[in-house]
Backbone as a chain_set.jsonl record, in Angstrom:
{"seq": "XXXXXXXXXXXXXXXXXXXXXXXXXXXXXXXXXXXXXXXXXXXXXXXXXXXXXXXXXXXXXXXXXXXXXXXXXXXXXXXXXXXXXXXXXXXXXXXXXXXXXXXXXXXXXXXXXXXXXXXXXXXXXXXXXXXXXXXXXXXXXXXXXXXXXXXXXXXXXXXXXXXXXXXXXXX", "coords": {"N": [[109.692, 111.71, 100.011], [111.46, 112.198, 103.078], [111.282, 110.499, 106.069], [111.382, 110.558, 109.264], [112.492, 109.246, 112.315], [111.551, 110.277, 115.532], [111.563, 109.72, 118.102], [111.328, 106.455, 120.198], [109.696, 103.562, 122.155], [109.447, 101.209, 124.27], [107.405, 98.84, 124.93], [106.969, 96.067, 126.661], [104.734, 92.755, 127.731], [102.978, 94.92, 127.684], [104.197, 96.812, 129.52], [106.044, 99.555, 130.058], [109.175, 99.911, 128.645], [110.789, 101.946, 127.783], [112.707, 103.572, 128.663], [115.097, 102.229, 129.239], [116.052, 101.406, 126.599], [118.045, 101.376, 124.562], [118.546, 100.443, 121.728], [116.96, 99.317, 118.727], [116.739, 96.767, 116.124], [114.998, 96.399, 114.283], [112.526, 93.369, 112.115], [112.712, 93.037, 108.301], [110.157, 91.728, 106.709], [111.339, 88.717, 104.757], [110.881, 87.483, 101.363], [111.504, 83.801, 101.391], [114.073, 82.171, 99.191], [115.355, 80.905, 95.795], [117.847, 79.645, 93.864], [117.308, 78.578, 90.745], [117.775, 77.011, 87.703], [116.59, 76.389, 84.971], [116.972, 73.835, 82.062], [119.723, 73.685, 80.428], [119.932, 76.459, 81.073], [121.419, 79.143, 81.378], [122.457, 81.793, 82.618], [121.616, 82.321, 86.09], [117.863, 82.21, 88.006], [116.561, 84.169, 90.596], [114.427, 82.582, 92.743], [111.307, 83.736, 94.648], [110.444, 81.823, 97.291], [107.084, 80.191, 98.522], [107.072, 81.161, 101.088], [108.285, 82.996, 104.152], [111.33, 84.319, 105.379], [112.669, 83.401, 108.282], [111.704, 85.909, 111.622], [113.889, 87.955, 113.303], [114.478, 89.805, 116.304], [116.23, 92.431, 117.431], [117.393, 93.717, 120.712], [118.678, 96.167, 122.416], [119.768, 97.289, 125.546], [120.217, 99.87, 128.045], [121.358, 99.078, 131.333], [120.114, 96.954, 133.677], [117.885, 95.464, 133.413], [115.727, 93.745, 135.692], [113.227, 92.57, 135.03], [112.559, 92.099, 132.749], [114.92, 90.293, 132.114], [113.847, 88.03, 133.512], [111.783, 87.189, 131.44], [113.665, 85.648, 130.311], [114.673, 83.055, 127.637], [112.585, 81.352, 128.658], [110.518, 78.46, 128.936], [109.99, 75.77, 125.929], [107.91, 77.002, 123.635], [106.566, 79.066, 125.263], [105.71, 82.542, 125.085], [106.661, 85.898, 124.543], [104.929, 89.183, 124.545], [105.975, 91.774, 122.432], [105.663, 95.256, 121.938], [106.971, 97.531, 120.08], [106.998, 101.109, 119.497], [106.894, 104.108, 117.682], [107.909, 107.261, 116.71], [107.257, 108.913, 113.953], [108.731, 111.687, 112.386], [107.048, 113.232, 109.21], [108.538, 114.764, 106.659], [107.117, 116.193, 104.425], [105.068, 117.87, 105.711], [105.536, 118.189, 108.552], [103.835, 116.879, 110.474], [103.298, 114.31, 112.683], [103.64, 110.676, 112.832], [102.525, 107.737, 114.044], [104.241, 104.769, 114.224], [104.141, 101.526, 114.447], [104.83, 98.359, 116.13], [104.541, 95.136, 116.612], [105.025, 92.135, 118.182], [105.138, 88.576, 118.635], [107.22, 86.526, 120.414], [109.546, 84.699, 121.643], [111.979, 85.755, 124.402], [115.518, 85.465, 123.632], [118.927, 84.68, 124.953], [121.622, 87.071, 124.567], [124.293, 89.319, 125.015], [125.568, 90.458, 127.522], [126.858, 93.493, 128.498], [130.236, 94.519, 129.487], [130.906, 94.787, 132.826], [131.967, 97.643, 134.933], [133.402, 99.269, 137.468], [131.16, 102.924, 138.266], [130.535, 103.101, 135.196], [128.549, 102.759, 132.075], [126.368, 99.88, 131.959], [124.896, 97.519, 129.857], [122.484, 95.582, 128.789], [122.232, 93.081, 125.902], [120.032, 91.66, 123.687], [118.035, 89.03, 121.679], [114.502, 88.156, 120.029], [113.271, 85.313, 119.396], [111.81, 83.148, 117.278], [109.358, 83.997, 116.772], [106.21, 84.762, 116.409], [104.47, 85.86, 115.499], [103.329, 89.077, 113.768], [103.4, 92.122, 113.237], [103.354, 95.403, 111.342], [102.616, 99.073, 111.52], [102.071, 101.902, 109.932], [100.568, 104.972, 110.698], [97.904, 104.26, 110.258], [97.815, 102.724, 108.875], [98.196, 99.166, 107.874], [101.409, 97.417, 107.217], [102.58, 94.947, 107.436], [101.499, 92.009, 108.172], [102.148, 88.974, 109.347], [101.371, 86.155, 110.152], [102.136, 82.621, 112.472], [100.236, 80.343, 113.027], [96.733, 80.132, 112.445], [97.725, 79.964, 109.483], [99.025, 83.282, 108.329], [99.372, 85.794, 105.578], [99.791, 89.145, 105.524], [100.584, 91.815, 103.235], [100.951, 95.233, 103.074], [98.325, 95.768, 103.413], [96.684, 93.533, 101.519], [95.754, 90.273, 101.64], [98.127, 87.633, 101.578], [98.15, 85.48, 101.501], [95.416, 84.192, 101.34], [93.742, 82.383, 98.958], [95.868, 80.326, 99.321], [95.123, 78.865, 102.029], [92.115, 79.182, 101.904], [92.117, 76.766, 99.956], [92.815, 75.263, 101.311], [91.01, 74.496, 103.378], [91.237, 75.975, 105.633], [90.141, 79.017, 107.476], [89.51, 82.411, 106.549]], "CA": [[109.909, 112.505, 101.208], [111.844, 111.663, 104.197], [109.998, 110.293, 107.067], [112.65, 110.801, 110.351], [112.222, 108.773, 113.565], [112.025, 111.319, 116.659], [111.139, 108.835, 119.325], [110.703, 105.591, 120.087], [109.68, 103.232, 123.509], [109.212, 99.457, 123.845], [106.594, 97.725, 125.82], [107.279, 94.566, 127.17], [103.874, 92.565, 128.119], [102.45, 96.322, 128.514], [104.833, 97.625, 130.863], [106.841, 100.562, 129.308], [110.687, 100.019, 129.261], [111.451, 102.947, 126.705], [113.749, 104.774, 128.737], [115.848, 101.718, 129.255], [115.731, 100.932, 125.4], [118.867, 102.561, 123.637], [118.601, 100.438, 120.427], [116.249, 98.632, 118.441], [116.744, 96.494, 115.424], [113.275, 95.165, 113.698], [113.136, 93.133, 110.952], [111.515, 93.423, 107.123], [109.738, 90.085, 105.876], [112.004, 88.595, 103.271], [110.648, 85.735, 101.2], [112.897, 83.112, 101.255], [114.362, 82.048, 97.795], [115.71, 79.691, 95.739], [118.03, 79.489, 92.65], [116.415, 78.318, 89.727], [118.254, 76.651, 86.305], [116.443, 75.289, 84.168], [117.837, 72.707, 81.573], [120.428, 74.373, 79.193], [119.33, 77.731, 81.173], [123.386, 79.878, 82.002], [121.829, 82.632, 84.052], [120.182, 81.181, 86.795], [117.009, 83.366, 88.335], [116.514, 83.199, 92.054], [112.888, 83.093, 92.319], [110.828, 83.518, 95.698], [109.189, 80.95, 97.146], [105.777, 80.483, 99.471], [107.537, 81.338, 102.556], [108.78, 83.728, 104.54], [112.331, 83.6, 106.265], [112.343, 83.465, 110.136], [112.164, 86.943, 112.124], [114.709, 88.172, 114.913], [114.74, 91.388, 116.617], [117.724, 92.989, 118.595], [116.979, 95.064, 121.499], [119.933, 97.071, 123.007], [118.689, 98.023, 126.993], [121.119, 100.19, 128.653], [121.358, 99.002, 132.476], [120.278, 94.98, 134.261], [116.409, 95.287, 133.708], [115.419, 91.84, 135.951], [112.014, 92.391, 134.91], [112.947, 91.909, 131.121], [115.475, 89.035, 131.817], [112.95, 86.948, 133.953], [111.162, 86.968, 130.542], [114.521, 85.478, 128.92], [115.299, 81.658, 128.289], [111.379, 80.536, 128.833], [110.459, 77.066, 128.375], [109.35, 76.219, 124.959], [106.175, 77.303, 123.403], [106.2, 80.301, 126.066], [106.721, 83.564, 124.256], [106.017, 87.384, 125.347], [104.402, 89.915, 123.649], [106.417, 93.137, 122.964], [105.337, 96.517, 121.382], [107.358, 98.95, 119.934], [106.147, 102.198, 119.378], [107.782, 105.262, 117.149], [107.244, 108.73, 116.776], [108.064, 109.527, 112.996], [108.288, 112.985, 111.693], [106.73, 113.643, 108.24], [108.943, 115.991, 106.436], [106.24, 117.406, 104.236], [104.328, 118.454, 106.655], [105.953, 118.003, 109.92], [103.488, 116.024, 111.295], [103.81, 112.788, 113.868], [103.156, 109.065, 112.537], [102.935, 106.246, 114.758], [104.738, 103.367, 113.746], [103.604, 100.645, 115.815], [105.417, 96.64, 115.837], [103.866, 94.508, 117.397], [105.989, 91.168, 117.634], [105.249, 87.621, 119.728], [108.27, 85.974, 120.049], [110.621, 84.424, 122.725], [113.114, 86.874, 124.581], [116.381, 85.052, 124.726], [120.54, 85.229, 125.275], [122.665, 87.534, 123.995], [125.365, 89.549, 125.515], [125.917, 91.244, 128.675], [128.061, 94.542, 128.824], [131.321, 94.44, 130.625], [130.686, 95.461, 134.226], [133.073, 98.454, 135.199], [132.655, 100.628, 138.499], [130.929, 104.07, 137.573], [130.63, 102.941, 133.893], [127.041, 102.62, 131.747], [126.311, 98.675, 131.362], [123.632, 96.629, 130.302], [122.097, 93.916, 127.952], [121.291, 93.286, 124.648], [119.282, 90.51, 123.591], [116.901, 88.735, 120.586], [113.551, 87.936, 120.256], [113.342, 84.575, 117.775], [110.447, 81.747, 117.495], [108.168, 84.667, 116.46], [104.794, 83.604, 116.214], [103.262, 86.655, 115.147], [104.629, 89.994, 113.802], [102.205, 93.307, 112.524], [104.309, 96.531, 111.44], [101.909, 99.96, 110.909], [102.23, 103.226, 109.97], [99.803, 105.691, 110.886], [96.602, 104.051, 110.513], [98.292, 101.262, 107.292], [98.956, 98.049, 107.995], [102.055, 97.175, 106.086], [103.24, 93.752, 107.341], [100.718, 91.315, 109.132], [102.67, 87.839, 109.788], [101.332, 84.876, 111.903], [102.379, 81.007, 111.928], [99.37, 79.626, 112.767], [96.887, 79.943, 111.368], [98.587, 81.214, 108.254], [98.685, 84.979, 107.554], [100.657, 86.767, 105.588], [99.202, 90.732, 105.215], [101.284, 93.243, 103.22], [99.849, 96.203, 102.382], [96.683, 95.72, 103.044], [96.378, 91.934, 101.099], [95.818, 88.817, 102.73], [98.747, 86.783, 100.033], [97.695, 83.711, 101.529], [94.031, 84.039, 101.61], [93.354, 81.501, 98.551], [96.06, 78.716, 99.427], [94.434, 78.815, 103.171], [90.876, 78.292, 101.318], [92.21, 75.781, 99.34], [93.385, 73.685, 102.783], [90.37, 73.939, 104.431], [91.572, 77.233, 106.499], [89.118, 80.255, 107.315], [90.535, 83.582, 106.01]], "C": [[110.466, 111.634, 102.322], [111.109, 111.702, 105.448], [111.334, 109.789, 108.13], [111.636, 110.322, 111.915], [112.58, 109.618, 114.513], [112.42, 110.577, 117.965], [110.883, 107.682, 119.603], [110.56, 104.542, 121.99], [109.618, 101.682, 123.14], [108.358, 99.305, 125.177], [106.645, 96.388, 126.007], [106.369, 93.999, 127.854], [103.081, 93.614, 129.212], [103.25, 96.884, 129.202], [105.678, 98.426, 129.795], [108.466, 100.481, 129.678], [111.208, 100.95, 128.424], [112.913, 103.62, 127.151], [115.306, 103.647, 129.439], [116.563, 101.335, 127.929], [116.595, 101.912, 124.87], [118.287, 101.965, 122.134], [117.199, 99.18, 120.389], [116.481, 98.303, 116.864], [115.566, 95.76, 114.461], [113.573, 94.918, 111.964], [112.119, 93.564, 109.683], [111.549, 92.574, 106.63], [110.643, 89.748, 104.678], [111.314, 87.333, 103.026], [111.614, 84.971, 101.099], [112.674, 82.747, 99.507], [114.855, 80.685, 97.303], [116.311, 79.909, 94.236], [117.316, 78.463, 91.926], [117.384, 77.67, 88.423], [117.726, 75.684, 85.802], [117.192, 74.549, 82.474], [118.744, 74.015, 80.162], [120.723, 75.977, 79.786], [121.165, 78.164, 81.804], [123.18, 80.334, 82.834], [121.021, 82.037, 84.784], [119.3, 82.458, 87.555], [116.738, 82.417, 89.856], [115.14, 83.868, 91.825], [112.129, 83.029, 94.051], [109.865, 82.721, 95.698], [107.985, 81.349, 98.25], [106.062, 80.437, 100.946], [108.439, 82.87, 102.818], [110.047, 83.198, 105.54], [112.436, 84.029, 107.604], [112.686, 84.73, 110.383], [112.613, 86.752, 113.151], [114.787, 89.733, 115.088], [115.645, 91.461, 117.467], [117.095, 94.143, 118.772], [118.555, 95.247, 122.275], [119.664, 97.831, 124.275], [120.402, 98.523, 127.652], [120.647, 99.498, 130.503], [120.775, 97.321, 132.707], [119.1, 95.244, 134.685], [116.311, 94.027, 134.456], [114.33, 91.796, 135.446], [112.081, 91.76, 133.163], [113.86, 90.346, 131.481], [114.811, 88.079, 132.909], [112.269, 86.612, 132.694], [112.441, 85.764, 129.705], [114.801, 84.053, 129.244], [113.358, 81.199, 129.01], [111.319, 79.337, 128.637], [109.674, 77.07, 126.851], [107.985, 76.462, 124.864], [105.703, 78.536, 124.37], [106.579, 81.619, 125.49], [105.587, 84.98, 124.918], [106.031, 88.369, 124.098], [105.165, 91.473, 123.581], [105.883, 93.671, 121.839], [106.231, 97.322, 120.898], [107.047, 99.803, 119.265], [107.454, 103.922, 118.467], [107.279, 106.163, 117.01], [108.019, 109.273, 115.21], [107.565, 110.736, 112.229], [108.009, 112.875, 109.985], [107.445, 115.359, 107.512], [108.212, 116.716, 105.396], [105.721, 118.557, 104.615], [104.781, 118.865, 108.322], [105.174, 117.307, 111.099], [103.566, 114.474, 111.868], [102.839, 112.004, 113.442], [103.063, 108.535, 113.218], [102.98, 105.507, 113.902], [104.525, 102.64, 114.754], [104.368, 99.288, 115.213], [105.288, 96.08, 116.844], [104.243, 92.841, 117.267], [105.771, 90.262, 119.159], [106.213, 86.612, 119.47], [108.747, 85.035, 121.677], [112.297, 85.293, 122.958], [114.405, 85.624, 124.863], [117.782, 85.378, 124.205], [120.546, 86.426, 124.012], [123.849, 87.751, 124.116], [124.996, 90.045, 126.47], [127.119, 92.464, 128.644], [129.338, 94.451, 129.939], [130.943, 95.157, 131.767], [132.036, 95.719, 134.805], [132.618, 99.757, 136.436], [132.766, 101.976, 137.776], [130.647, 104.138, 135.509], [128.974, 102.44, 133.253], [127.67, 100.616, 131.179], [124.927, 98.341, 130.942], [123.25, 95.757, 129.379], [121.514, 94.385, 126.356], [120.93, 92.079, 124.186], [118.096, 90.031, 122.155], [116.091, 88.675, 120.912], [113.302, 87.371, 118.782], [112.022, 84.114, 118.549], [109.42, 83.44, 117.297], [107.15, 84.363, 115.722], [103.988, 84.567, 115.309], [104.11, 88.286, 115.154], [103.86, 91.039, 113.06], [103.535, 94.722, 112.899], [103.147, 97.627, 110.949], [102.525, 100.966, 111.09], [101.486, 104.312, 109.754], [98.714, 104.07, 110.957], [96.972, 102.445, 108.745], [98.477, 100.058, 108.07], [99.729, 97.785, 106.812], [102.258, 95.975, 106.219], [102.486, 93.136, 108.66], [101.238, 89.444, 108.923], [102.266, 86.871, 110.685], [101.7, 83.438, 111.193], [101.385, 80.373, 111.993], [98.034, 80.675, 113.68], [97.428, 80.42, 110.976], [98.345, 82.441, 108.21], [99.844, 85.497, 107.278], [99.91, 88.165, 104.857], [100.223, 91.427, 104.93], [100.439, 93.838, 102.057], [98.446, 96.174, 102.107], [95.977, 93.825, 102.714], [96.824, 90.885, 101.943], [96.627, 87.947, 101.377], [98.879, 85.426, 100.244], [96.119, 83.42, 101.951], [92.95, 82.356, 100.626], [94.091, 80.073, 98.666], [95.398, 78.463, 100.644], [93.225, 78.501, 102.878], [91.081, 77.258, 100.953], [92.489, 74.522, 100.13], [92.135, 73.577, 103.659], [90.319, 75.488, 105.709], [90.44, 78.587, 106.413], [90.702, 81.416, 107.296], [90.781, 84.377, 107.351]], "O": [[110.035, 110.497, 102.513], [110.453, 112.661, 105.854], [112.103, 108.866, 107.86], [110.603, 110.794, 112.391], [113.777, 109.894, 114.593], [113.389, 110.818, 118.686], [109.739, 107.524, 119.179], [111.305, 104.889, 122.907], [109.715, 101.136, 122.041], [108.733, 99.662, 126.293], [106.171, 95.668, 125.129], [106.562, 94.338, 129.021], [102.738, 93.57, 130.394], [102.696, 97.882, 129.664], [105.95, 97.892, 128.719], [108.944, 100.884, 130.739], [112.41, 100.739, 128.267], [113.849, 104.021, 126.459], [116.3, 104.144, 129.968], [117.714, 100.923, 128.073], [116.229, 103.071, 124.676], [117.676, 102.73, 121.389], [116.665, 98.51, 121.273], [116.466, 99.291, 116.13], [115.535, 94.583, 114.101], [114.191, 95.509, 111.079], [111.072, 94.195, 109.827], [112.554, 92.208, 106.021], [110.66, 90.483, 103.691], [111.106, 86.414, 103.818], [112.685, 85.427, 100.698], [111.685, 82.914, 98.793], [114.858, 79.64, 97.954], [115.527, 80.294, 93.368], [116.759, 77.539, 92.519], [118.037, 78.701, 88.259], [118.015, 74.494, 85.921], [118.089, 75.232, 81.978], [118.293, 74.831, 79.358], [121.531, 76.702, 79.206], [121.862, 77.455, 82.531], [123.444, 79.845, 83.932], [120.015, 81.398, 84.477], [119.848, 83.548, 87.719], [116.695, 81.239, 90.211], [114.746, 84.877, 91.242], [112.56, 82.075, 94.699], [108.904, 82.581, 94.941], [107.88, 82.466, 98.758], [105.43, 79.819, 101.803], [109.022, 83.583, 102.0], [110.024, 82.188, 106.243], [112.223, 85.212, 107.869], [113.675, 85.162, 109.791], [112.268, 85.89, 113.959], [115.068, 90.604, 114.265], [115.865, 90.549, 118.265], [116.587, 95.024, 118.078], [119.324, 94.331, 122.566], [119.331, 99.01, 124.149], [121.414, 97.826, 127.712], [119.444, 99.537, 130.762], [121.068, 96.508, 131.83], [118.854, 95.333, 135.888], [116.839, 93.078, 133.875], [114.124, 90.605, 135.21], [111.359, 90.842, 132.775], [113.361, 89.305, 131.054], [115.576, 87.145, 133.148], [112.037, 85.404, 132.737], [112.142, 85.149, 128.681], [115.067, 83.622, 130.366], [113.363, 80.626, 130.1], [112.29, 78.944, 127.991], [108.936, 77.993, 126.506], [107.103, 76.237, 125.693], [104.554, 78.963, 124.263], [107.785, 81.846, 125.391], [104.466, 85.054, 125.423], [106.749, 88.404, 123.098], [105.002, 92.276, 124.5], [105.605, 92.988, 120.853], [106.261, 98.25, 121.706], [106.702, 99.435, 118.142], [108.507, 104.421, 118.866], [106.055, 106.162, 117.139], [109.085, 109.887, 115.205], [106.492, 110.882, 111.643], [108.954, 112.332, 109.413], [107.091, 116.521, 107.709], [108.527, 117.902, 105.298], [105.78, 119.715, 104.2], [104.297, 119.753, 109.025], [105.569, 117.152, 112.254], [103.999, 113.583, 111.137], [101.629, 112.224, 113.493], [104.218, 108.654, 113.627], [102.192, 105.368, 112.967], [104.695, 103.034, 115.907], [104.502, 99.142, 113.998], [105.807, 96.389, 117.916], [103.78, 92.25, 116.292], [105.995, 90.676, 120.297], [106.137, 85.885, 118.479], [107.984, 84.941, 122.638], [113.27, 85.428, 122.215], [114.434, 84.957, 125.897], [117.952, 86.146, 123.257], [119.845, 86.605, 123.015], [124.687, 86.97, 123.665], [123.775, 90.202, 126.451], [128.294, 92.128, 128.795], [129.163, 94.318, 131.15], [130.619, 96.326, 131.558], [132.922, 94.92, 135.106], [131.865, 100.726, 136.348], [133.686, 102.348, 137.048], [130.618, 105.151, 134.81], [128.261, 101.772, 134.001], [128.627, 100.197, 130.528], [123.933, 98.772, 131.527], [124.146, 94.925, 129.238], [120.858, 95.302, 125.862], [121.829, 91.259, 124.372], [117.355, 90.926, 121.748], [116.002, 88.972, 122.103], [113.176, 87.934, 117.695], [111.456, 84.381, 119.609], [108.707, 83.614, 118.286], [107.147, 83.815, 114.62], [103.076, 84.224, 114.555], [104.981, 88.697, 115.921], [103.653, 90.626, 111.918], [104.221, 94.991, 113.885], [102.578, 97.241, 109.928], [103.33, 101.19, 111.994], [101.597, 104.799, 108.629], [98.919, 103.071, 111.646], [96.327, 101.664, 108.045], [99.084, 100.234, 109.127], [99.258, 97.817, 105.675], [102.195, 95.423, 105.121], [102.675, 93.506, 109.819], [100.472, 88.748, 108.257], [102.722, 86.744, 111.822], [101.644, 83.115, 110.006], [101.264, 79.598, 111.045], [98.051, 81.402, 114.673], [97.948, 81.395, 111.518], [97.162, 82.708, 107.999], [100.86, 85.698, 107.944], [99.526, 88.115, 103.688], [100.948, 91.82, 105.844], [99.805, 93.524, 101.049], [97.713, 96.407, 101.146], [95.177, 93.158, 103.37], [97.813, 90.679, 102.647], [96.002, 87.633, 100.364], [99.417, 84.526, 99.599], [95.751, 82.56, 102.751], [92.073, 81.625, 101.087], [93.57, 78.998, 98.37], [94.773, 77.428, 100.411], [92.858, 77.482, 103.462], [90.344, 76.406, 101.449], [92.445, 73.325, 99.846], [92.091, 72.743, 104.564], [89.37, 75.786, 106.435], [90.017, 79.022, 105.343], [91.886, 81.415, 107.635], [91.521, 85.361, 107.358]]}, "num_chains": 1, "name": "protein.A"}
């Protein structure tokens, strides 16, 4: 069944910028990889390894939020907490999901829209160095991400719960 996004807003350390917020790009954990050949072997198999590859999100803000680009270009190790929030229809039923993403990162450059009298401008921008990155739907956790400590949660499983024992790390 198709599950159709009606709505969506962004919070930016709590404050609601939704109705500045045309686009939003979020990402989906990939493990990183690695070809594989072993000796004699033709086909080679790319096999995933014990990592995940770095997340970036693209936000798309119509108009010259300052409150958003005071956040942008921090010093390191400073990163802001944004929210975004969806409203997805259930076409079974027709009832409303929240999708929730919940992503600590650092806001910085992108582009700037050409500035044209009477004309819509405004910014669009990343959010890398993410520290910490939880995607749900309804009441699921599908994708629970942090760098330190370790966590990596999908679907429910902690898939680094026993190398994290094995270092010494609480779960």
């Amino acid at each position: 069944m198709r599950h159709i996004l009606q709505g969506f807003t962004m919070y930016v350390d709590g404050v609601d910028f939704g109705i500045d917020t045309e686009e939003v790009e979020l990402p989906i954990p990939t493990p990183m990889t690695q070809e594989y050949r072993g000796g004699g072997q033709d086909l080679g198999a790319t096999l995933p390894m014990a990592a995940i590859e770095a997340l970036e999100i693209t936000v798309k803000m119509a108009g010259h939020n300052v409150e958003v680009m005071k956040k942008m270009a921090l010093a390191p190790g400073q990163t802001t907490r944004i929210t975004f929030r969806g409203a997805v229809m259930r076409e079974q039923d027709g009832g409303i999901a929240a999708h929730v993403c919940i992503v600590e990162g650092a806001i910085n450059g992108g582009t700037r829209d050409r500035w044209q009298r009477g004309e819509k401008s405004g910014i669009e921008f990343v959010v890398n160095g993410v520290k910490y990155f939880r995607y749900e739907a309804d009441t699921d956790v599908i994708h629970e991400l942090q760098v330190w400590p370790p966590k990596r949660i999908v679907n429910g499983v902690n898939q680094l719960s026993e190398v994290n024992a094995a270092l010494g790390y609480a779960s």
